[in-house]
Structure formats: C-alpha cells, structure tokens
MARTILUM-872298 format. One line per field, with one value per residue: residue number from 1; residue in one letter; x, y, z of N, C-alpha, C, O in turn. Coordinates in nm, 3 decimals. Each point is the difference from the previous one (the first is absolute). Layout:
N
pavo NUM ...
zalum A ...
n.px X ...
n.py Y ...
n.pz Z ...
ca.px X ...
ca.py Y ...
ca.pz Z ...
c.px X ...
c.py Y ...
c.pz Z ...
o.px X ...
o.py Y ...
o.pz Z ...
***
This chain:
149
pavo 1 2 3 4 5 6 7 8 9 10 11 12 13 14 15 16 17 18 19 20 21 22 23 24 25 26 27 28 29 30 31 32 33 34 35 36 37 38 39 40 41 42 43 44 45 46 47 48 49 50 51 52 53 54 55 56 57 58 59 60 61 62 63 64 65 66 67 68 69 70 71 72 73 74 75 76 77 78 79 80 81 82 83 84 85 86 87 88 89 90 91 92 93 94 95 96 97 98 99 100 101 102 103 104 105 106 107 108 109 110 111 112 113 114 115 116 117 118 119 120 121 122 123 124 125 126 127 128 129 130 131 132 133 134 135 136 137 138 139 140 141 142 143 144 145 146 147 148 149
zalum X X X X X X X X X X X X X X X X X X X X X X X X X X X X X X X X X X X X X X X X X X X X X X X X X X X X X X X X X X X X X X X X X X X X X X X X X X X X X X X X X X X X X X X X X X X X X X X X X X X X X X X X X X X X X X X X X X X X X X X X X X X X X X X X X X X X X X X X X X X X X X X X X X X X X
n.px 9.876 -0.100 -0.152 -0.013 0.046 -0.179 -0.095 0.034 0.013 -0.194 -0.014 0.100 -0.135 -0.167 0.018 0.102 -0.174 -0.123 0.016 0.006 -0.185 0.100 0.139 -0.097 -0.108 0.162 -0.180 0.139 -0.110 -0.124 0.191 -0.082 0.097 -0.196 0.041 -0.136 0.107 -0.103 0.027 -0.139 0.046 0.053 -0.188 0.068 0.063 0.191 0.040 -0.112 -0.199 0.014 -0.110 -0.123 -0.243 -0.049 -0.020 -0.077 -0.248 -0.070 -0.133 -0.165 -0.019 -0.182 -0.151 0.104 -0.156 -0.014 -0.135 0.096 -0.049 -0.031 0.042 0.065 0.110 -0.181 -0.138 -0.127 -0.135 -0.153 -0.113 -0.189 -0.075 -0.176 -0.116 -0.104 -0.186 -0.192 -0.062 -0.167 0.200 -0.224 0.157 -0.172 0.139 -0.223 -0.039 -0.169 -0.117 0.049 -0.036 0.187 -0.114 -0.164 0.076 0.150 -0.174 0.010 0.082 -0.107 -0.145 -0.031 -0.003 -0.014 -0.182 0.154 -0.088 -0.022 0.053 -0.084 -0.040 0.067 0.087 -0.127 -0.143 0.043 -0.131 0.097 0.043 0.198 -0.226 0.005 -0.133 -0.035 0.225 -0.020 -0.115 0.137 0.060 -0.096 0.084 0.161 0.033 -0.193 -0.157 -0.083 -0.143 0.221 -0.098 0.070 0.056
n.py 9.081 -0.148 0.080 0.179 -0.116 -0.092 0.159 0.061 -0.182 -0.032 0.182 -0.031 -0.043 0.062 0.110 0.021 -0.041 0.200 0.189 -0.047 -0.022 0.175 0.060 -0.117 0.176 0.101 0.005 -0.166 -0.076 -0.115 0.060 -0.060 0.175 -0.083 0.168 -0.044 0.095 -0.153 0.187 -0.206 0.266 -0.049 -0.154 -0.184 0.033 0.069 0.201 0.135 -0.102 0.153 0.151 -0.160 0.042 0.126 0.084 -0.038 0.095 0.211 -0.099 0.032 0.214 -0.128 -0.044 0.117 -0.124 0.239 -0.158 0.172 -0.180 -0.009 -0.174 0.104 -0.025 -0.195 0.141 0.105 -0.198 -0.081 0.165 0.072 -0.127 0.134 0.174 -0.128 -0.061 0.075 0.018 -0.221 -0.003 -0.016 -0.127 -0.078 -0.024 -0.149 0.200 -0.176 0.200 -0.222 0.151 -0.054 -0.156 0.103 0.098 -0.065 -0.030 0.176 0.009 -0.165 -0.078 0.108 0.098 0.199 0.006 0.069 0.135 -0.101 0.173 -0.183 0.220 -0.089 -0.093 0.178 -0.103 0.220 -0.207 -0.019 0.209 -0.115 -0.021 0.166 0.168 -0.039 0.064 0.221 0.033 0.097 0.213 0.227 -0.052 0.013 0.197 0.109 -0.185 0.141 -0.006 0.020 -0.103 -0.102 0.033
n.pz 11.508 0.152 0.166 0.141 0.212 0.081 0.125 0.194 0.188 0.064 0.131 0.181 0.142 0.141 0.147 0.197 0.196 0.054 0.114 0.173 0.115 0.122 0.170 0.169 -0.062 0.157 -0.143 -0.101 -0.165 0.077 0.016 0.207 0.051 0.136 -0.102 -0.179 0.272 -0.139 0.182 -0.007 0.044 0.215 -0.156 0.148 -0.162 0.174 -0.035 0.119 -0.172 -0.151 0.080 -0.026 -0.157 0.103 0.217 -0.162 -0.040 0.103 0.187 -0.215 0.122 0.164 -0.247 0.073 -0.139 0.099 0.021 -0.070 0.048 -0.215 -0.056 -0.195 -0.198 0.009 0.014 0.108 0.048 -0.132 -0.030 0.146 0.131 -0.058 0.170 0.126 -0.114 -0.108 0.236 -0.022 0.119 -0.003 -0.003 -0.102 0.258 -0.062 0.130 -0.036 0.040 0.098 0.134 0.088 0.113 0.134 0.155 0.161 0.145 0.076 0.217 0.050 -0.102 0.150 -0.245 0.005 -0.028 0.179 0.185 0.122 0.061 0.039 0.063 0.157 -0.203 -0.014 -0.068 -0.042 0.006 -0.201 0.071 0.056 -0.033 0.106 -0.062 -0.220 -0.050 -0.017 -0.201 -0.117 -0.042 -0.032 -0.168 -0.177 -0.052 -0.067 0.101 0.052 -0.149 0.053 -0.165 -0.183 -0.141
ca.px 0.134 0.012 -0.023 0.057 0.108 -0.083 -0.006 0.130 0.068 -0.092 -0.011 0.098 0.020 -0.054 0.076 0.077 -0.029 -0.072 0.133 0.090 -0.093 -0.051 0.067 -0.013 -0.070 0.032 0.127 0.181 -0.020 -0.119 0.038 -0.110 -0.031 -0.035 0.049 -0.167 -0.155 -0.108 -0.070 -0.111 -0.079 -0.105 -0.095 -0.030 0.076 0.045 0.131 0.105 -0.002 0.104 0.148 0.088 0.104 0.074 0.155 -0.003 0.024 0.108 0.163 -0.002 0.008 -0.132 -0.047 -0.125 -0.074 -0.091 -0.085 -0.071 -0.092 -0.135 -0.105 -0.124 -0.043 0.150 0.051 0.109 0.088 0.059 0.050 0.189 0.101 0.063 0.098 0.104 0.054 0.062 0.131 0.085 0.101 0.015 -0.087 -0.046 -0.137 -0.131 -0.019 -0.128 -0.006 -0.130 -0.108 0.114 0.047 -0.097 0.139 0.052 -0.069 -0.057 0.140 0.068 -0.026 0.134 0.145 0.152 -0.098 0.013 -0.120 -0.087 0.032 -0.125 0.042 -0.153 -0.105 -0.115 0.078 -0.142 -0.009 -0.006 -0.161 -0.121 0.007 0.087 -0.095 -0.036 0.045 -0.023 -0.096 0.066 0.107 -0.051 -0.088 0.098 0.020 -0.155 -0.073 0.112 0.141 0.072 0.068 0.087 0.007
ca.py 0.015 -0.084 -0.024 0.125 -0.066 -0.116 0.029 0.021 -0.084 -0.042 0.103 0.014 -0.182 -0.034 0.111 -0.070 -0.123 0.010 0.016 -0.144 -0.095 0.108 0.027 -0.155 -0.012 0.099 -0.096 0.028 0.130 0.087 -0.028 0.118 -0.018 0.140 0.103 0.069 -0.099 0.076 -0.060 0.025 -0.065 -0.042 0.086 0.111 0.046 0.028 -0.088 -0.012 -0.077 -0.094 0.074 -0.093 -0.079 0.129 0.026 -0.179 -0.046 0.094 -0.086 -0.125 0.105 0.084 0.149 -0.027 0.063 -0.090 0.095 0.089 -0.057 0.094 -0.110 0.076 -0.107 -0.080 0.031 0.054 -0.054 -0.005 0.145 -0.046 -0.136 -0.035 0.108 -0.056 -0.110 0.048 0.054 -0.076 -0.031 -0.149 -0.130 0.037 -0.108 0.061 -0.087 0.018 -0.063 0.027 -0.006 0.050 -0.120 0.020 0.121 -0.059 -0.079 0.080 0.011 -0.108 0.031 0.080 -0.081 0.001 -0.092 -0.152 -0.044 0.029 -0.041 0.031 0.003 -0.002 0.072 -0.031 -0.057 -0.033 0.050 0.113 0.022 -0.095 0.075 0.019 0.029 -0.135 -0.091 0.018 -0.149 -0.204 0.009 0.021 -0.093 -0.124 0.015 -0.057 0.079 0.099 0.027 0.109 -0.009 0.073 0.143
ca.pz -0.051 -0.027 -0.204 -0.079 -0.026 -0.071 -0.159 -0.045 -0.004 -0.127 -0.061 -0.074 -0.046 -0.112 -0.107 -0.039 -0.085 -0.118 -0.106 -0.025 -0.134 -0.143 -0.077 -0.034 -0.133 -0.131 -0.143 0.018 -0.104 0.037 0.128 -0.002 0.129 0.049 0.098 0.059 0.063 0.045 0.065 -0.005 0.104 -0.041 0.018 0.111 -0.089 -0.091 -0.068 0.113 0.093 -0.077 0.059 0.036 -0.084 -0.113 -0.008 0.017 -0.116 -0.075 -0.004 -0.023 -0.146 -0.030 -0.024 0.128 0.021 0.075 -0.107 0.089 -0.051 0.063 0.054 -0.072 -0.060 -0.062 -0.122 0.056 0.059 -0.154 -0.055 0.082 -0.066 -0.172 0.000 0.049 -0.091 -0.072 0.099 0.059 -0.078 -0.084 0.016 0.162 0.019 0.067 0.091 0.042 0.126 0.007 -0.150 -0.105 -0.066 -0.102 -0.083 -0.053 -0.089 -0.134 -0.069 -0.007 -0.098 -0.074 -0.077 0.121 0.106 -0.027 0.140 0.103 0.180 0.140 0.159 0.064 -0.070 -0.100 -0.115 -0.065 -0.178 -0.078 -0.038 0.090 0.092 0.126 0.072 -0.036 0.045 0.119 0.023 -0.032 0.126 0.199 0.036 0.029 0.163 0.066 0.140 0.079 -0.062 -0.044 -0.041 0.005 -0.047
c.px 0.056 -0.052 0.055 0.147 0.007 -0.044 0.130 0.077 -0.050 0.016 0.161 0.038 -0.062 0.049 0.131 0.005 -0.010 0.127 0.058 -0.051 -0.022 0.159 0.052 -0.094 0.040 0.105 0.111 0.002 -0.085 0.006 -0.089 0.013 -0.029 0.044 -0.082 -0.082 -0.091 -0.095 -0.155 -0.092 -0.141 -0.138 0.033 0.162 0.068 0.130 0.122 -0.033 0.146 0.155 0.059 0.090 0.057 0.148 0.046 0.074 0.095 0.133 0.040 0.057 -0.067 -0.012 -0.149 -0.116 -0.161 -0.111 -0.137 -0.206 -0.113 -0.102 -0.157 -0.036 0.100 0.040 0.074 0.146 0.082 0.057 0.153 0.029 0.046 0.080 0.116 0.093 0.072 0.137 0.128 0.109 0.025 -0.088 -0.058 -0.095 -0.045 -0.003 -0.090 -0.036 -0.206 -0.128 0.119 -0.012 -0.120 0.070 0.067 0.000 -0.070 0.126 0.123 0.024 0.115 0.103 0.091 -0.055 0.052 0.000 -0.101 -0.008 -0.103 0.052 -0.130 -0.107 -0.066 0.071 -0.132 0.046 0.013 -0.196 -0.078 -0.047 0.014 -0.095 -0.042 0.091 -0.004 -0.104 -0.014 0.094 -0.095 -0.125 0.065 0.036 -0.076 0.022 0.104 0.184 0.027 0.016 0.149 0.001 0.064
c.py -0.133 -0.057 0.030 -0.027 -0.104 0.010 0.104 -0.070 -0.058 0.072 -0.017 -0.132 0.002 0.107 -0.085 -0.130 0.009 0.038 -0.088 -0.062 0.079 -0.062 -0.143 -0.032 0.070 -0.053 0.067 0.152 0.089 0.005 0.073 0.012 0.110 0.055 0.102 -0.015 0.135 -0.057 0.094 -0.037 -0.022 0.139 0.085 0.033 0.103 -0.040 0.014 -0.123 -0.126 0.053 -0.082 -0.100 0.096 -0.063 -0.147 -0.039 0.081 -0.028 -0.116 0.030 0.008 0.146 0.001 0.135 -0.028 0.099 0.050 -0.009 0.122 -0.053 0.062 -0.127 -0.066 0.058 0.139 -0.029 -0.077 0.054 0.009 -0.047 0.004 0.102 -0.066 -0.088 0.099 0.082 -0.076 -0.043 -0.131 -0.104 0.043 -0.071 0.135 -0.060 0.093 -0.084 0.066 0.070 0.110 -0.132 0.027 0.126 -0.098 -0.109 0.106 0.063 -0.081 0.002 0.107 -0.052 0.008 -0.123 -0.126 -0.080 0.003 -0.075 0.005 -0.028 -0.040 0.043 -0.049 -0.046 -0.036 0.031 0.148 0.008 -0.045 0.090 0.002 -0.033 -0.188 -0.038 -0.003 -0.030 -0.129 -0.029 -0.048 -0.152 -0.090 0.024 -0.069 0.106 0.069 -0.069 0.094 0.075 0.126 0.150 0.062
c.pz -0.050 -0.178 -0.091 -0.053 -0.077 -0.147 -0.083 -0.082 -0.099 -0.135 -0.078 -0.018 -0.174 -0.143 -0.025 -0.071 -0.159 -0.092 0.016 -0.111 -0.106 -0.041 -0.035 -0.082 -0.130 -0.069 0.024 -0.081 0.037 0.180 0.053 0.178 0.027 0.061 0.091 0.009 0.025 0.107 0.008 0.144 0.017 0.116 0.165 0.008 -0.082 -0.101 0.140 0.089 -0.063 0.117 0.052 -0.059 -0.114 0.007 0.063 -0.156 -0.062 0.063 -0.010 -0.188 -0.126 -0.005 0.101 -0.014 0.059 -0.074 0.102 -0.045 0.063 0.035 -0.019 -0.022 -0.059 -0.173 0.070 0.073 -0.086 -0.047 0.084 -0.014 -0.103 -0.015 0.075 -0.071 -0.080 0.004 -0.014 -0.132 -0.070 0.095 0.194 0.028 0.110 0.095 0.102 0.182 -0.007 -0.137 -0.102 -0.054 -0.155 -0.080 -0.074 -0.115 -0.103 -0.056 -0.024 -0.181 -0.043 0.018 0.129 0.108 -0.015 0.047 0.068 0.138 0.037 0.119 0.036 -0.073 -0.070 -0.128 -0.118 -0.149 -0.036 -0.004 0.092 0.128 0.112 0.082 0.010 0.021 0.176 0.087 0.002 0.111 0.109 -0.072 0.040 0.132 0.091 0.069 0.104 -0.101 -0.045 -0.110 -0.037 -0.023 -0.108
o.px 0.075 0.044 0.031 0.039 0.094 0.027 0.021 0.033 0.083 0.012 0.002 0.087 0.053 0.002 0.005 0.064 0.047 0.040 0.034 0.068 -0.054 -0.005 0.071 0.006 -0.049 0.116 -0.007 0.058 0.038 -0.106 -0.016 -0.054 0.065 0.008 0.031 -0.090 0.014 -0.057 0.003 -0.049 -0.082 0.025 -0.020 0.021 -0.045 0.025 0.102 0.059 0.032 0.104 0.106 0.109 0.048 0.061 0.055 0.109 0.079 0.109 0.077 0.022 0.035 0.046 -0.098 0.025 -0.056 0.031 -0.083 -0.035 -0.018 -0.077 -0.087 -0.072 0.112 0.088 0.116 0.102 0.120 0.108 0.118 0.077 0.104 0.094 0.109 0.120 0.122 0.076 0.114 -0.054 0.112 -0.114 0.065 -0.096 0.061 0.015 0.036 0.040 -0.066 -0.016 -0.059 0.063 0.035 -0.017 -0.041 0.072 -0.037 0.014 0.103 0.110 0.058 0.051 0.041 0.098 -0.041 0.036 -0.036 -0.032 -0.023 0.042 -0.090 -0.090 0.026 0.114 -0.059 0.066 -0.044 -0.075 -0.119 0.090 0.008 0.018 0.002 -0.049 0.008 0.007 -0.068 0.009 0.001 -0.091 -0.036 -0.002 0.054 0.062 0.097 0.112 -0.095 0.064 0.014 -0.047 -0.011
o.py 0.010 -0.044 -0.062 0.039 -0.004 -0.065 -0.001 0.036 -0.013 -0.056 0.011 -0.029 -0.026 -0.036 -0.049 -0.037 -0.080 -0.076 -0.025 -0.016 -0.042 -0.059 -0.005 -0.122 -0.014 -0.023 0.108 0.093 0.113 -0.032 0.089 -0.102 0.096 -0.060 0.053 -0.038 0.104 -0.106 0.123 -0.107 0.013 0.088 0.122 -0.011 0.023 -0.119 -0.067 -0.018 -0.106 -0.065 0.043 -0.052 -0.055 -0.058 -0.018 -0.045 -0.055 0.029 -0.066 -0.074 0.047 0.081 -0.072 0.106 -0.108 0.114 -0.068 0.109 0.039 0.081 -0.025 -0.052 0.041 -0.060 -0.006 0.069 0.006 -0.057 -0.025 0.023 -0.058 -0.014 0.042 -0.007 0.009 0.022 0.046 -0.016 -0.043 0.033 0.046 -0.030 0.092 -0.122 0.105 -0.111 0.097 -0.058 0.068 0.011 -0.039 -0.009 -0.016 -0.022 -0.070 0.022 0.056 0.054 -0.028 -0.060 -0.108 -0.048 -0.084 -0.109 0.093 -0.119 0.121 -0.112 0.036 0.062 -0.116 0.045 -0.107 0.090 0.076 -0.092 0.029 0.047 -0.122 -0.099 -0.047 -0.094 -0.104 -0.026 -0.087 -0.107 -0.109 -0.017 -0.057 -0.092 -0.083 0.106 -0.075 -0.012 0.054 0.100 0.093 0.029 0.122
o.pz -0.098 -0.106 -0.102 -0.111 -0.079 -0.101 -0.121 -0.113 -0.090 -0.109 -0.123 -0.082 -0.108 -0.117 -0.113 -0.099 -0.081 -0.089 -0.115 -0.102 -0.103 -0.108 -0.100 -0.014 -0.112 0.034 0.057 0.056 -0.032 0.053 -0.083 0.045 -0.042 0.107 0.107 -0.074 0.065 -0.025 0.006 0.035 -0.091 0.082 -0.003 0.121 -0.113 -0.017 -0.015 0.106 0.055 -0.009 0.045 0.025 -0.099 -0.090 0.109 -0.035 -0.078 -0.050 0.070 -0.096 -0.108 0.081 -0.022 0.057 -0.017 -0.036 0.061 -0.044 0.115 0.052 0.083 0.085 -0.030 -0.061 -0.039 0.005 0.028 -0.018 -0.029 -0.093 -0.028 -0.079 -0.038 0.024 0.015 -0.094 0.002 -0.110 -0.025 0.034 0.094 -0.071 0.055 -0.002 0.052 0.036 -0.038 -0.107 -0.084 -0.106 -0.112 -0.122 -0.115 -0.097 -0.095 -0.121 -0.036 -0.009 -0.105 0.095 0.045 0.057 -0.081 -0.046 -0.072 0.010 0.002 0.027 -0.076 0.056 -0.033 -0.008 -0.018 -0.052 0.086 -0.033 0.017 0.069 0.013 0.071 0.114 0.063 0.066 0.121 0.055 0.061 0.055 0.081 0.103 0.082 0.073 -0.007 0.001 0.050 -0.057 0.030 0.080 0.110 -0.017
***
C-alpha cells in the first residue's frame, strides 16, 4: 500500500509538473494548456490500477481518462490509446506507468499530445522494441539485480 501511495504522489507530481511547462513554453498568442490526461497502465495491470490518482487530478480540474488496454499485443494496446486520444477535447498529456511507457511512446505523435509522463516506466523510442530494451535493462542490472517491470 505504501508504494502504491508513492507512486501516486509521483503520478500526479509529475502530471502537474508537466502542464506547468506545457503551459510556460506556450507563446502569449498561441496560449496551449492541457486539460486531458490520459493515463496508460501498465503490462500486470488494469486501467483501475490509476483509482487513486483519478480524482486527485479531476480535483485539480483535469479531463481524467484511464484507457482500458487489452494487452493482446502492443499494436492493440495502441489502438486504445488512439480511441482514447481521439475522445479527448484539445491538447492532452499521456501518461504511462510501467510497459504503457512503449504505448505511449508509439502514441505520443498525435497532434492533441503535448506530453508524455513516464511513471516508473519504460521510455523507449517510437518502433524500438520492448522485448530488446528489456534486455539491456536485466543486463545493466547484473547478477541478482531487478530489473523494473
């Protein structure tokens, strides 16, 4: 439960952090601040593992959606996201915990996208594959190291 609080707190640190700097980079004329967060969970995982920070951020008066991921494959899990994006009312940051950071990163790329948050997550190139950075992961780790999930 402790983590769970932990990454909470992260979870909306960093969402906040991030619209602050979305809306401290946006020219005086073209003013742009997101109002919609899309959150992306991650692989052992569903979208109710976000229930804590939902109503954090929606009383923070955040559009708060958590995208329900079928976890077939990462081009299914894509697809959501992008049915989710397309839901959303103008400028929206992504925000990914664990392997939702390889989602995000293939949907990061649409026009409304004007963030991307990694909670505890994978943060991999567009295309780059998952399976290989996760090797690079458990080697840098070594011998009885962890790595993340």
């Amino acid at each position: 439960m402790k983590i769970a609080r932990i990454v909470t707190a992260l979870a909306v640190a960093a969402v906040t952090a991030t619209l602050g700097l979305v809306a401290a980079r946006a020219q005086p004329a073209a003013h742009l601040e997101a109002r919609n967060v899309v959150l992306v969970h991650g692989a052992w995982a569903d979208g109710s593992s976000w229930a804590e920070v939902i109503p954090l951020l929606q009383a923070a008066g955040l559009k708060v959606t958590a995208v329900q991921n079928p976890l077939t494959s990462l081009q299914d899990s894509v697809a959501a996201t992008r049915r989710a994006l397309a839901l959303q009312d103008g400028p929206t940051v992504l925000v990914a915990h664990s392997w939702g950071g390889t989602v995000i990163s293939e949907t990061g790329t649409d026009p409304k996208v004007t963030a991307l948050v990694y909670v505890a997550a994978r943060a991999p190139d567009a295309g780059e594959d998952f399976v290989a950075l996760s090797g690079k992961i458990s080697h840098r780790a070594g011998a009885g190291g962890r790595p993340g999930t």
